[in-house]
LOLUM-267361 format. One record per residue (C-alpha): residue number from 0; x, y, z. Coordinates in pm, 1 decimal. Example, Ala and Ser with C-alpha at 12.3 -4.5 7.8 and 13.67 -1.06 7.14 Angstrom:
2
(pt 0, (1230.0, -450.0, 780.0))
(pt 1, (1367.0, -106.0, 714.0))
//
This chain:
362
(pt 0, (-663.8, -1283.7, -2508.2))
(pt 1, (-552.2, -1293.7, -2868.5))
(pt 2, (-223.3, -1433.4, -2918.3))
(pt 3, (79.3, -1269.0, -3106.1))
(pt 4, (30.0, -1248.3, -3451.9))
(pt 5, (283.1, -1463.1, -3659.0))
(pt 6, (336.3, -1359.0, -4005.9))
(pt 7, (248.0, -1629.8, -4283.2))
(pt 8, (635.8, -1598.4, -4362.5))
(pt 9, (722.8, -1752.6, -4058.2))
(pt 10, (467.8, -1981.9, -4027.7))
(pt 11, (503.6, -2098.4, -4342.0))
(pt 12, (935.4, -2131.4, -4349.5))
(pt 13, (979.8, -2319.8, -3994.0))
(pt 14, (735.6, -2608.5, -4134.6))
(pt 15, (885.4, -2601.8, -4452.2))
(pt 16, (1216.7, -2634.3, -4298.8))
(pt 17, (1121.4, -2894.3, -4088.0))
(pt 18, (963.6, -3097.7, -4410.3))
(pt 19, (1268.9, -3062.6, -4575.3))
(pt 20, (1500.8, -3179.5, -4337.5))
(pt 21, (1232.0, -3486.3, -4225.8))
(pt 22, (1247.0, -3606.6, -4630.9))
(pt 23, (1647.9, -3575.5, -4606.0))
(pt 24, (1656.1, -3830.6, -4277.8))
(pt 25, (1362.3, -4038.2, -4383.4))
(pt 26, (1575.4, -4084.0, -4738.6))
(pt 27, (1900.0, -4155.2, -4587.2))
(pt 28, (1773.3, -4372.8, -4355.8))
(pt 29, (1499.8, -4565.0, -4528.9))
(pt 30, (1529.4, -4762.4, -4860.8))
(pt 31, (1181.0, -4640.2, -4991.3))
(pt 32, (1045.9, -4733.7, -5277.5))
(pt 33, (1007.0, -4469.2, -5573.6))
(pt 34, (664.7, -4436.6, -5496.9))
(pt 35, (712.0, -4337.7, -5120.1))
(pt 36, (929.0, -4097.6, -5262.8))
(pt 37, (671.9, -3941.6, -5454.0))
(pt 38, (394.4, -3987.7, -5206.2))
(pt 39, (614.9, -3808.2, -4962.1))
(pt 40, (712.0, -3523.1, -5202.0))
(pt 41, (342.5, -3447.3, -5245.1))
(pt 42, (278.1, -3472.4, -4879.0))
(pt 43, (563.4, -3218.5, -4882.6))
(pt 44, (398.6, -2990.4, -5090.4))
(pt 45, (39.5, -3027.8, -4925.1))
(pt 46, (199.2, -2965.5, -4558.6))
(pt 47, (276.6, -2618.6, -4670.7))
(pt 48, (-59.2, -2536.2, -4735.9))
(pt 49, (-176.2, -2749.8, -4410.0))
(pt 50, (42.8, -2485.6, -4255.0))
(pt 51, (-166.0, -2163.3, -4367.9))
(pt 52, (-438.6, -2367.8, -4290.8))
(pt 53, (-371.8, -2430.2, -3932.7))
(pt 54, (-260.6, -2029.2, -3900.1))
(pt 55, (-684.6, -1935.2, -3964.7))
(pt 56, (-805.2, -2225.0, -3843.7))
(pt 57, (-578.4, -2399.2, -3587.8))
(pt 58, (-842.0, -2662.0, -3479.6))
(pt 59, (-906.4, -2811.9, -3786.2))
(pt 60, (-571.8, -2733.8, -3991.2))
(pt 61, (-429.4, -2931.3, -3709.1))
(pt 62, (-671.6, -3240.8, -3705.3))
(pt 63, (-563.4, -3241.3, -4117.5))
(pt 64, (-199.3, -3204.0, -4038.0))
(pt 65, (-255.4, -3496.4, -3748.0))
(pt 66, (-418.9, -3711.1, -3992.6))
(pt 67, (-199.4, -3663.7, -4304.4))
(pt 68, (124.7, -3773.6, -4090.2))
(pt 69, (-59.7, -4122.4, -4123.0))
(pt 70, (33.3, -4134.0, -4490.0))
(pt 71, (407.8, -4003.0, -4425.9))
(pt 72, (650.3, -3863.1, -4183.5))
(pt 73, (747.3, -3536.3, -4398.4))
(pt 74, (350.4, -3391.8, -4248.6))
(pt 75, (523.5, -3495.9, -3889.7))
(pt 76, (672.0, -3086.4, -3843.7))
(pt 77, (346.0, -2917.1, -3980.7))
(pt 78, (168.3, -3089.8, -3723.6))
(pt 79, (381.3, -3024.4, -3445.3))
(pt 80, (345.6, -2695.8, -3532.3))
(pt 81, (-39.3, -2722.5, -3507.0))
(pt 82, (-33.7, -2851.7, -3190.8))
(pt 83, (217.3, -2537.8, -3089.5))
(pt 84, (8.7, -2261.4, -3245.4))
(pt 85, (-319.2, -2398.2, -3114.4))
(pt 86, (-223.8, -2460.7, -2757.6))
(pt 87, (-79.2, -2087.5, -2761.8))
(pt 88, (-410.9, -1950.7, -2902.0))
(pt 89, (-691.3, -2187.8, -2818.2))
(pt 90, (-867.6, -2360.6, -2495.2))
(pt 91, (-669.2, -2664.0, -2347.3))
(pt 92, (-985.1, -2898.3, -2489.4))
(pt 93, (-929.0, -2799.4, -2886.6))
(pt 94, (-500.5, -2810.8, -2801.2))
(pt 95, (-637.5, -3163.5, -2680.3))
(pt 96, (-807.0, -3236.7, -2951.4))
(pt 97, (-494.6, -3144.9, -3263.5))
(pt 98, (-271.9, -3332.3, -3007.0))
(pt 99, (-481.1, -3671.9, -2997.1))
(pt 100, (-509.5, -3595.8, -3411.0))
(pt 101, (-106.6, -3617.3, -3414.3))
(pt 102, (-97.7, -3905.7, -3200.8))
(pt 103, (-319.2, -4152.6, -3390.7))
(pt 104, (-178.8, -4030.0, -3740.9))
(pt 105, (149.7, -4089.1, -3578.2))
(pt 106, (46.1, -4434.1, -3465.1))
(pt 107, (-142.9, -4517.5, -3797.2))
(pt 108, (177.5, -4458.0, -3917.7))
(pt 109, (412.3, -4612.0, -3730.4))
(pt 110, (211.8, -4958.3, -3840.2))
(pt 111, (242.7, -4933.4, -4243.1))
(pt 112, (603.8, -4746.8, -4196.6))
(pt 113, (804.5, -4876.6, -3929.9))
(pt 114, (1104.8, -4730.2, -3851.0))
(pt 115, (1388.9, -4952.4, -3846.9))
(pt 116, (1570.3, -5069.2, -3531.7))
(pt 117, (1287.8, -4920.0, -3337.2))
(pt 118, (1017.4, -5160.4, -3158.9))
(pt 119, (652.8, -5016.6, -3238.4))
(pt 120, (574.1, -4980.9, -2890.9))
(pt 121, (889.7, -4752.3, -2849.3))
(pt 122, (835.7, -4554.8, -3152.9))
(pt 123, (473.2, -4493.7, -3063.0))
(pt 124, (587.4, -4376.1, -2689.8))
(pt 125, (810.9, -4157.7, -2799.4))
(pt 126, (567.2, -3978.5, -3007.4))
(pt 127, (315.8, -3969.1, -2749.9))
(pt 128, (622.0, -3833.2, -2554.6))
(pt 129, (719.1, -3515.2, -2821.7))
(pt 130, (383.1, -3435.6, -2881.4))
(pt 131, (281.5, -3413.3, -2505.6))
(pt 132, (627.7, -3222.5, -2476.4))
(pt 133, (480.4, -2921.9, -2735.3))
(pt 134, (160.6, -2925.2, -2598.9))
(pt 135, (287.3, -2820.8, -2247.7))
(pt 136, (528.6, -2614.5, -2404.4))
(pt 137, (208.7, -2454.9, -2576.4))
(pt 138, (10.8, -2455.5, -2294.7))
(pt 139, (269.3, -2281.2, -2054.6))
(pt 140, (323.9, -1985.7, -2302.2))
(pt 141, (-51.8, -1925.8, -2359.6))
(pt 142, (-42.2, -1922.6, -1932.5))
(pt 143, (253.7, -1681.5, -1888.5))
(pt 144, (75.6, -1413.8, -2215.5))
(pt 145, (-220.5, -1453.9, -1984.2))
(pt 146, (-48.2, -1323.0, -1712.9))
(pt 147, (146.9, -1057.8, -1870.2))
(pt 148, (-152.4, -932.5, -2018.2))
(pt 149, (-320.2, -955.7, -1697.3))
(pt 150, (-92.6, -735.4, -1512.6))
(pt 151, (-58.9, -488.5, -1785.1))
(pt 152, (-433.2, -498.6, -1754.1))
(pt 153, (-389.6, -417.3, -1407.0))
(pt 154, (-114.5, -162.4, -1421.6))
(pt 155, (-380.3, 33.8, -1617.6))
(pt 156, (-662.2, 17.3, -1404.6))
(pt 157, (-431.0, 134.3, -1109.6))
(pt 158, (-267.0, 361.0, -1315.5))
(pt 159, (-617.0, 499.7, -1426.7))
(pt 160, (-777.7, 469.1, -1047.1))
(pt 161, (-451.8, 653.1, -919.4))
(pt 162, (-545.4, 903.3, -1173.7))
(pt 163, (-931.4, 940.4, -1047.4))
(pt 164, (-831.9, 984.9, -728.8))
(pt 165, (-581.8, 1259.9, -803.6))
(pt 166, (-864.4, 1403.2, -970.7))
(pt 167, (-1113.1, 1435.5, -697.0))
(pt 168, (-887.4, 1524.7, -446.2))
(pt 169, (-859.0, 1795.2, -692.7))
(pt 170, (-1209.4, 1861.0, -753.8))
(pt 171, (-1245.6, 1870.5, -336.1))
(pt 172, (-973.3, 2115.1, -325.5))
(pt 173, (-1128.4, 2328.9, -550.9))
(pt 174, (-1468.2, 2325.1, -431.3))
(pt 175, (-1268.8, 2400.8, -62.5))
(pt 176, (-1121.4, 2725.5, -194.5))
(pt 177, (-1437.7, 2821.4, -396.7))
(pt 178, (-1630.3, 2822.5, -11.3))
(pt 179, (-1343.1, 3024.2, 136.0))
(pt 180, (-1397.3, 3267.5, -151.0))
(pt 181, (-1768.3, 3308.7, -116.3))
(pt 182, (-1689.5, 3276.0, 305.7))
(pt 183, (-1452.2, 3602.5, 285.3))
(pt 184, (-1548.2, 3796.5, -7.9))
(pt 185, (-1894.2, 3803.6, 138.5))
(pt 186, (-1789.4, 3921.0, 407.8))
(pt 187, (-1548.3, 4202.4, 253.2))
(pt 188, (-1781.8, 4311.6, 40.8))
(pt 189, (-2094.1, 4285.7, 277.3))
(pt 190, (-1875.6, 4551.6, 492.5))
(pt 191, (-1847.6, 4779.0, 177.7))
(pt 192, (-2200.3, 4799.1, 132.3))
(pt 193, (-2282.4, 4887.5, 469.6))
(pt 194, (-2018.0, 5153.8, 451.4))
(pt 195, (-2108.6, 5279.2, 121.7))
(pt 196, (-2516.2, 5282.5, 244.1))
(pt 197, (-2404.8, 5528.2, 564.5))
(pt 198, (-2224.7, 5791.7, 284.7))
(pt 199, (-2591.5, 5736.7, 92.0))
(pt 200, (-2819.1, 5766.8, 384.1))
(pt 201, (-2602.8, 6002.7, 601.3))
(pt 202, (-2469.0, 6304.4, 345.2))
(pt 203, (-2439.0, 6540.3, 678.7))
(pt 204, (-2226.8, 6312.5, 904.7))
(pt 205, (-1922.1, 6470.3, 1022.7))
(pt 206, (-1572.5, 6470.3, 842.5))
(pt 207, (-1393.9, 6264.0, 1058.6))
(pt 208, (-1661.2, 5995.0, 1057.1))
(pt 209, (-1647.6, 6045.0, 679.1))
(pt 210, (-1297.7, 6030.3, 710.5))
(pt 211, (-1272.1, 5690.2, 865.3))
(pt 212, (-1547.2, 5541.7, 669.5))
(pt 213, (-1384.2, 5596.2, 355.0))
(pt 214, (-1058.8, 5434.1, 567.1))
(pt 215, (-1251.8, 5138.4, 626.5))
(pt 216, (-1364.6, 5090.6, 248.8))
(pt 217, (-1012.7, 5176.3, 81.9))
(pt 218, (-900.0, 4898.8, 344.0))
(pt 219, (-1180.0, 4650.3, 277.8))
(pt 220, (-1133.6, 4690.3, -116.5))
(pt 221, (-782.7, 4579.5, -79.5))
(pt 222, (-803.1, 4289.5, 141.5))
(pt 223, (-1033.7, 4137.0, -88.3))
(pt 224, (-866.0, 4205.3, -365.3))
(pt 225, (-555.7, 4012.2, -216.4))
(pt 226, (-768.2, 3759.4, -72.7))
(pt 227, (-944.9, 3690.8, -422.6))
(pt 228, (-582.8, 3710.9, -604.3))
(pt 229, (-499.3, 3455.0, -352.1))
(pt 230, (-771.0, 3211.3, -413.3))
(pt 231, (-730.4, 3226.5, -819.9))
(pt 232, (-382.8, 3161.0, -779.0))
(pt 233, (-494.7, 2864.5, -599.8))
(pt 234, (-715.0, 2770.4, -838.3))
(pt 235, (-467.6, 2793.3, -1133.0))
(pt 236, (-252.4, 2540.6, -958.8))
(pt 237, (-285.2, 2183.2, -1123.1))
(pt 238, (-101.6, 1968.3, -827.8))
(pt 239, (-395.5, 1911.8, -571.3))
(pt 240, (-88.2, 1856.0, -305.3))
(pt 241, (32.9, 2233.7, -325.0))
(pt 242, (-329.3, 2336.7, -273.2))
(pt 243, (-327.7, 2093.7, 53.3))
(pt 244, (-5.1, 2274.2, 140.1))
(pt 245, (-106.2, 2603.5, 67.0))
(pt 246, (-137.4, 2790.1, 406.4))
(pt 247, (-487.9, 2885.9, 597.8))
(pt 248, (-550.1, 3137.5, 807.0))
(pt 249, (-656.5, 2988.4, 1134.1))
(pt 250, (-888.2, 3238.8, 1316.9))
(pt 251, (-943.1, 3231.7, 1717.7))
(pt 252, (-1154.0, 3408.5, 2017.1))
(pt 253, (-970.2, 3728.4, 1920.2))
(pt 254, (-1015.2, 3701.4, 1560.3))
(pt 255, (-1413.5, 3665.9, 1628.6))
(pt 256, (-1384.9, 4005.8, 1839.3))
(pt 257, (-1233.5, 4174.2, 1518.4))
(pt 258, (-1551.1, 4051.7, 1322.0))
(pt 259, (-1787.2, 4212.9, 1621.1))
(pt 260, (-1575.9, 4557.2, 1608.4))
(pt 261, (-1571.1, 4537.9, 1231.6))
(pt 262, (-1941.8, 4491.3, 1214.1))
(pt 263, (-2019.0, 4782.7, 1495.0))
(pt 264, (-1823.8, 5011.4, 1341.3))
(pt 265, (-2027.2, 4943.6, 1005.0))
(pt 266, (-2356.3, 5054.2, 1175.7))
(pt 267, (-2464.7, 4724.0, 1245.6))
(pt 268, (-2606.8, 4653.8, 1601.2))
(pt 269, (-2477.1, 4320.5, 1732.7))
(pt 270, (-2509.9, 4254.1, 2082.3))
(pt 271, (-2272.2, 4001.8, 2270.6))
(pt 272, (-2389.1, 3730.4, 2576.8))
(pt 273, (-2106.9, 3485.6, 2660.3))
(pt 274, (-1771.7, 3404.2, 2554.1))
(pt 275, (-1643.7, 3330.5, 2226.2))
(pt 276, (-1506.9, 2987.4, 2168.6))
(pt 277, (-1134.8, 2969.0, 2052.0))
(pt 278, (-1180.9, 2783.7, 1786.9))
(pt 279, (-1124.0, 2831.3, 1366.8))
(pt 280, (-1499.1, 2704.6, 1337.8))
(pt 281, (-1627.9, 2940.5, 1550.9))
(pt 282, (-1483.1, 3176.9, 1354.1))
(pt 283, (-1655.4, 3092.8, 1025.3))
(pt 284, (-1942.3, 3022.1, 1144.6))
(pt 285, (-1986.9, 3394.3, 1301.7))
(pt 286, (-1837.2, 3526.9, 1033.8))
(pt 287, (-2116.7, 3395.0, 793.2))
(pt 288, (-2391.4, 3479.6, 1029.8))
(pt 289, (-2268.8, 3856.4, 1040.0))
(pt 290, (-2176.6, 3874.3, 687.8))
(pt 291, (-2614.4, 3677.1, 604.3))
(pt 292, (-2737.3, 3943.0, 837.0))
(pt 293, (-2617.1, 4281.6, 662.0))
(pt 294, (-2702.2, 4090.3, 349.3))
(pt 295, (-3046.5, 4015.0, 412.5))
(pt 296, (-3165.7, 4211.1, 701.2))
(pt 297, (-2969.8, 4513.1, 669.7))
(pt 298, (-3007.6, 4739.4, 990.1))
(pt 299, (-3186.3, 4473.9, 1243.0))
(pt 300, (-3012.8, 4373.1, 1518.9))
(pt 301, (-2814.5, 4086.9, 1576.2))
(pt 302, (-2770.0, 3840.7, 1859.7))
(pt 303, (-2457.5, 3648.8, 1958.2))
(pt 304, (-2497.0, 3373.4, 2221.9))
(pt 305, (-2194.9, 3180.8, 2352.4))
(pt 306, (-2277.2, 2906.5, 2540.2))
(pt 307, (-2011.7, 2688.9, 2556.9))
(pt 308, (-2004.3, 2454.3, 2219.7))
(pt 309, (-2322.7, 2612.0, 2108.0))
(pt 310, (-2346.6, 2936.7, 1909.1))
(pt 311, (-2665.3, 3055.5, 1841.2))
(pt 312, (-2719.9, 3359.5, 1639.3))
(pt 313, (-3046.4, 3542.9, 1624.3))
(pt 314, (-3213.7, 3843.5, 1399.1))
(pt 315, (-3573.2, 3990.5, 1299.2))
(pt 316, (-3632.4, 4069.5, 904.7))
(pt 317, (-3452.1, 4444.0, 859.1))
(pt 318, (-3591.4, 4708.6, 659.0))
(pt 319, (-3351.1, 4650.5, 373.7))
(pt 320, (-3175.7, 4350.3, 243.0))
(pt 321, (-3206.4, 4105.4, -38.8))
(pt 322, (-3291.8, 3732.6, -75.1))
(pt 323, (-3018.3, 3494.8, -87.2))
(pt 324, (-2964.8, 3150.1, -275.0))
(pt 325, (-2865.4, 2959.1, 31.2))
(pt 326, (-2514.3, 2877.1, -69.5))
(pt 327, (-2349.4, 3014.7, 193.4))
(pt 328, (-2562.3, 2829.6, 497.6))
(pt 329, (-2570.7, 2489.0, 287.9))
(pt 330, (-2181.4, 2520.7, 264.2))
(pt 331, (-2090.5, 2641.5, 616.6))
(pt 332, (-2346.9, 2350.3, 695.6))
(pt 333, (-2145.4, 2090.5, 566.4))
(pt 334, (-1823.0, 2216.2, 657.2))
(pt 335, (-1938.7, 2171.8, 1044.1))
(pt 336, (-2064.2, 1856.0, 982.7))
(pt 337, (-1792.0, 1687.0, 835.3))
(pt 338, (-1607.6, 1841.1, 1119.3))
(pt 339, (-1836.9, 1621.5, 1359.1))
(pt 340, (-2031.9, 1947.0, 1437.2))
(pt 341, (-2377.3, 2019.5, 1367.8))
(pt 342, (-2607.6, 2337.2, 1246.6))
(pt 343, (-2948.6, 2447.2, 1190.8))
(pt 344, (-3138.4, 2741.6, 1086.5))
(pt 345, (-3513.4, 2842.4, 1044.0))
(pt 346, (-3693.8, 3148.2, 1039.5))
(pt 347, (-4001.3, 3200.7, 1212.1))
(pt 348, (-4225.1, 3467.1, 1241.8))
(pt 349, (-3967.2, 3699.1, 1060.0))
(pt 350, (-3725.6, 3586.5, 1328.9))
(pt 351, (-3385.8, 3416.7, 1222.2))
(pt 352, (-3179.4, 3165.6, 1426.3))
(pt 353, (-2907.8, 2958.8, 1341.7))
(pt 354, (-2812.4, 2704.9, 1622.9))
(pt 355, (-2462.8, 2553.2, 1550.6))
(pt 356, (-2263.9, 2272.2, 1800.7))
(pt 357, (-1880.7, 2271.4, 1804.5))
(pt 358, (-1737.3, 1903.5, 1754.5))
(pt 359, (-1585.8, 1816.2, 2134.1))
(pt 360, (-1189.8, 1919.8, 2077.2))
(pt 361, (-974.0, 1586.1, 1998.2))
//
């Protein structure tokens, strides 16, 4: 972590401050000698640029500072100061290391310049004492940047996992309402084909049939155009929770005998053996079978077997049809599965069956 910048101003006026003051006390207190005087007015001088120093190069600026306040007390501030800036921005061992600097210098002085009315063992504690006393002061803001920086650090990664999250739910809501497009457009439109194909094949069937054909497509046309308008509405939405609160049709038994009557009266032959489970699954799952078989083997005949949790659905290769990609199967597939279900399909001999197992009801 780097530590808040200080501009050179600053770092430059509090030791400068602090020099200036030190000379005033150590002259009013003190009867140095010219010399001192001057010695100590150079130190002066030197501190400030010990001070820059210590700003690029806090380890050895301060072991400088630590050393010069050997020769006088005026270098005392600029090395407090190191010890300060490099606890704050450096490892404990180099904060150590300025602080053990300060100490001897301060000892080495405290031999050659006593200070009077002070015992030498008491003037060196107490320096031990202040310079100990900025060090931890040092040390504890470096800690509590650390941790501030360490929970902003945080607050973005949860900020930026919350946001992932949001974003696959969305992505899964999508991808739901993209199957139940395919799922019922497929179906819609499957029925318009096989409506349109009787007006092709059968020019000569009677008016009424004609009639109620052309019923059946108007109708068809605009339930999928509501149903589609539906889904891209959905899909425009960018809260993922108003797509998870965006009503679904749930389908039952009686909804599955609509799909049979629908399919009949399209010309498709689609015999019946059991009863149909009431269940929404049940209802997709027939629903695709129906819609795969007027796709792809247009005319055979179809085979519904209810047997309890297991539908099976059965068909031989029709005259007409095309080849599909799949989608449909792989996605109906998954959607049972995840609902603790299971389904199969394989085609053999030019025979289709699909096998699917309800999950047990909760």
């Amino acid at each position: 972590m780097n530590p808040r910048p200080l501009t050179v101003a600053t770092a430059v006026t509090v030791p400068a401050v602090g020099v200036i003051t030190a000379i005033s006390l150590w002259s009013a207190v003190t009867d140095a000698s010219p010399a001192l005087i001057a010695l100590d007015a150079a130190l002066a001088v030197v501190s400030l640029a010990v001070s820059a120093w210590v700003l690029r190069a806090p380890v050895a600026g301060g072991v400088a500072a630590g050393l010069l306040t050997a020769l006088s007390p005026v270098v005392t501030p600029v090395a407090g100061f190191a010890v300060l800036h490099t606890a704050r921005s450096r490892p404990l061992r180099q904060a150590l290391t300025v602080t053990l600097a300060g100490v001897a210098g301060q000892a080495a002085q405290g031999l050659w310049r006593p200070v009077p009315g002070l015992a030498y063992p008491w003037w060196l504690l107490l320096m031990a004492l202040a310079y100990a006393a900025v060090l931890g002061w040092g040390v504890w803001a470096q800690a509590r940047r650390n941790l501030l920086d360490e929970w902003r650090d945080r607050a973005r990664r949860a900020e930026e996992q919350q946001r992932q999250r949001v974003e696959e739910a969305r992505r899964a809501e999508r991808t739901r309402i993209a199957r139940e497009m395919h799922d019922v457009l497929a179906h819609r439109l499957s029925l318009l084909a096989t409506y349109a194909g009787a007006f092709e094949y059968r020019p000569d069937a009677p008016p009424e049939r004609m009639t109620a054909a052309a019923g059946v497509i108007r109708d068809s046309a605009h339930r999928a155009l509501d149903e589609l308008r539906q889904v891209i509405t959905l899909l425009h939405r960018d809260d993922p929770a108003d797509d998870a609160d965006a009503p679904t049709a749930a389908h039952d038994a009686a909804g599955i005998h609509r799909l049979i009557e629908e399919a009949r009266a399209a010309g498709q032959s689609v015999s019946v053996d059991g009863t149909p489970p009431d269940a929404d699954l049940a209802y997709r799952i027939v629903r695709e079978a129906l819609t795969n078989a007027r796709k792809h083997a247009s005319g055979a005949p179809v085979s519904l077997i209810f047997d309890g949790a297991v539908i099976t659905v059965r068909n031989r290769s029709g005259p007409g049809g095309t080849r599909g990609a799949g989608t449909g199967l792989i996605g109906l597939a998954e959607r049972v599965e995840l609902a603790g279900g299971a389904l199969t399909h394989e085609t053999v001999d030019g025979r289709f069956q699909l096998t699917a197992t309800l999950p047990e009801p909760a």
